[in-house]
C-alpha positions in Angstrom: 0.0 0.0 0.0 0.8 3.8 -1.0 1.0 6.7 1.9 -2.4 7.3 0.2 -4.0 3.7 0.9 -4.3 3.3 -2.8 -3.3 -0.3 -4.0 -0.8 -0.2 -7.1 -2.9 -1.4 -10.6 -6.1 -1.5 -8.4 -7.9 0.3 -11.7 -7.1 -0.2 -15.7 -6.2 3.9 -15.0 -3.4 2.6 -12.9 0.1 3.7 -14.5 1.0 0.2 -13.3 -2.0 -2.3 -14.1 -1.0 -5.2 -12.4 -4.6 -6.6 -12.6 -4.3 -10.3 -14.3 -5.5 -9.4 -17.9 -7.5 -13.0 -18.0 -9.3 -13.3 -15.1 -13.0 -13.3 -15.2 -14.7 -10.0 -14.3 -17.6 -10.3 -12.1 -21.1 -8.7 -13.2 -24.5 -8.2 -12.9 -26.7 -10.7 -14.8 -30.9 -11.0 -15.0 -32.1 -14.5 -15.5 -35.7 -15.8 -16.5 -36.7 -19.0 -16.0 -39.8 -20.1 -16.8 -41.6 -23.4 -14.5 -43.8 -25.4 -14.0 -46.5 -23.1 -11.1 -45.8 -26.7 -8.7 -45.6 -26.5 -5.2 -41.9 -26.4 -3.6 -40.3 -25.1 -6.9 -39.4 -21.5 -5.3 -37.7 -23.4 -3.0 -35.6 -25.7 -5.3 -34.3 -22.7 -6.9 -33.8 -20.3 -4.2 -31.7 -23.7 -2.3 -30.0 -24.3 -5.8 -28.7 -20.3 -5.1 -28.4 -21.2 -1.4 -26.3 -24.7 -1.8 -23.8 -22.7 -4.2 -23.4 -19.7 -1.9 -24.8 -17.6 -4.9 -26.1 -14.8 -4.0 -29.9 -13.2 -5.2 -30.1 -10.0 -5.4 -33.6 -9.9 -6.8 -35.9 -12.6 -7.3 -39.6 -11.9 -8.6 -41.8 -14.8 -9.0 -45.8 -15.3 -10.9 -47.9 -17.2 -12.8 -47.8 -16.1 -16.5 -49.7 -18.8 -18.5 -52.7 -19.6 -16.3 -54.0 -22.9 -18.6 -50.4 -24.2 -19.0 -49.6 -23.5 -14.9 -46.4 -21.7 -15.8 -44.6 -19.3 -13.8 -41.5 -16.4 -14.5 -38.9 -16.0 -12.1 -36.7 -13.0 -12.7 -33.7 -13.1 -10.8 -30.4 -11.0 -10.7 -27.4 -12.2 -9.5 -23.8 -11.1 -10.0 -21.1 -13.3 -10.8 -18.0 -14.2 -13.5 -19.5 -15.2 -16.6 -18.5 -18.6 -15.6 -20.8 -19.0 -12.7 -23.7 -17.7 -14.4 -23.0 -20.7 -17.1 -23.3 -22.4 -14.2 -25.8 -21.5 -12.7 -27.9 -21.7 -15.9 -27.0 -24.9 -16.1 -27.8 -26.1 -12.9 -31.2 -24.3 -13.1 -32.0 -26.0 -16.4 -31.6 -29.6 -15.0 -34.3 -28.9 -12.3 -37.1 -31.2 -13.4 -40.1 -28.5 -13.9 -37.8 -26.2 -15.8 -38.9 -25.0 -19.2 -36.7 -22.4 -20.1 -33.5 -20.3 -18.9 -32.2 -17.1 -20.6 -29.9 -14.6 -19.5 -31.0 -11.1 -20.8 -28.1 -9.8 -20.0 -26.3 -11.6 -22.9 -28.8 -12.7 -25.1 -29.7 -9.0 -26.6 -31.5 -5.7 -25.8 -34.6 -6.4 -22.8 -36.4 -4.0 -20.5 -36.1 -4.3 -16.7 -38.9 -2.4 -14.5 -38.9 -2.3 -11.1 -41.9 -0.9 -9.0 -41.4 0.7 -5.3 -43.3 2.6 -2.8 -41.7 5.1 -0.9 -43.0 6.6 2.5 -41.6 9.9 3.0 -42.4 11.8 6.6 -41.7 15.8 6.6 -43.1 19.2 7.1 -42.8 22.4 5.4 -40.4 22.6 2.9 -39.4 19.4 2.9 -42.8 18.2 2.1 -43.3 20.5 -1.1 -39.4 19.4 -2.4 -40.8 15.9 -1.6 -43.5 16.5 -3.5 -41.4 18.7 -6.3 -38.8 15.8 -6.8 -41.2 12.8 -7.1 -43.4 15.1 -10.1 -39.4 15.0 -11.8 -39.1 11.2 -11.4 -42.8 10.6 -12.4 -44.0 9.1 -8.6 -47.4 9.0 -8.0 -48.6 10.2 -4.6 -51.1 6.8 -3.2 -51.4 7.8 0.3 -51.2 11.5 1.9 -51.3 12.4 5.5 -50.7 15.6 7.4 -47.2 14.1 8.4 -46.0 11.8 5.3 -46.7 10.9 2.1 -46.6 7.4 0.3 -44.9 7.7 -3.6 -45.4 4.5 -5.6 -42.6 4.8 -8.7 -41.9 2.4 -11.5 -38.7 2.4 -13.4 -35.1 0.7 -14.2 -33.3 -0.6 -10.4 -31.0 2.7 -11.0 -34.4 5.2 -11.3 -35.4 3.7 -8.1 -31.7 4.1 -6.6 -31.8 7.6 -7.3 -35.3 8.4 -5.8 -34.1 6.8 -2.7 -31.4 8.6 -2.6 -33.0 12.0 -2.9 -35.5 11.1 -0.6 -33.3 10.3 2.7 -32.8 14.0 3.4 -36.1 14.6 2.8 -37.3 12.1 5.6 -37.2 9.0 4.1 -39.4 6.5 6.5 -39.8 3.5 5.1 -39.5 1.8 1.6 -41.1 -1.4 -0.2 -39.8 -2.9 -3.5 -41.1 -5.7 -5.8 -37.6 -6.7 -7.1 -36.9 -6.8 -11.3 -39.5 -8.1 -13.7 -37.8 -8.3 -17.2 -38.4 -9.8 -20.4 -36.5 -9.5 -23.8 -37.1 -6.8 -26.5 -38.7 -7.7 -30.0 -39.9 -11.1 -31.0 
């Protein structure tokens, strides 16, 4: 270590880039897999995640084909390109598995994310509030005297940034559904 606590070639901006030029970069993937809507198959996948020591950082889960019983998980994970082969492997040999795709690779897809955001404040804190959730196209469901409840839809990053302008603003309490995604075009 540096006097500054900087680690030599800890960036590609590094003068010296000691990073190994073939290792594996972690990431952030979204997988969909689409199942059989059985009992216990939520559980199969998340202890498939679980058994590995994967990590999920979002999983969303529902019925999408009513007559055929079939459900969508959405989950993100992060990991090297090889663990997400994987893990798309070992998702694809549980018995009511369909289908496995990783947007991430397989081409352009849209990610939405829905949230609801209780924010408690008085004065002008309550009218920026108010101000900053018209910019980021919230809609106010519940009002008080005392706090208001936002409900805002938009990419994991939109939602990010809402949060983040909303701590100073009293912040109370937040609720989000996780990612639902599916691939662009046909």
């Amino acid at each position: 270590m540096s006097a500054l606590n900087i680690k030599k070639g800890s960036t590609s901006h590094s003068a010296y880039d000691l990073r190994d030029p073939h290792a594996e970069i972690a990431g952030r993937h979204t997988l969909t897999v689409l199942t059989d809507n059985d009992p216990g198959v939520l559980a199969r996948v998340a202890g498939l995640f679980t058994g590995r020591g994967y990590n999920i950082e979002s999983l969303t889960v529902a019925e999408v084909d009513h007559k055929g019983h079939l459900s969508r998980f959405t989950i993100v994970t992060t990991g090297t390109p090889t663990v997400i082969e994987q893990i798309k492997a070992q998702l694809g040999r549980i018995v009511p598995v369909h289908e496995v795709h990783d947007l991430t690779v397989e081409g352009a897809s849209v990610e939405r994310e829905l949230a609801l955001f209780k924010v408690a404040g008085t004065g002008e804190k309550r009218v920026e509030a108010l101000r900053l959730a018209d910019i980021f196209r919230a809609n106010v469901v519940d009002s008080t005297l005392e706090s208001f409840v936002f409900e805002i839809t938009g990419t994991p990053e939109k939602i990010d940034a809402f949060a983040d302008l909303m701590r100073p603003l009293g912040l109370a309490d937040v609720a989000r559904t996780g990612v639902a995604a599916l691939p662009r075009g046909i």
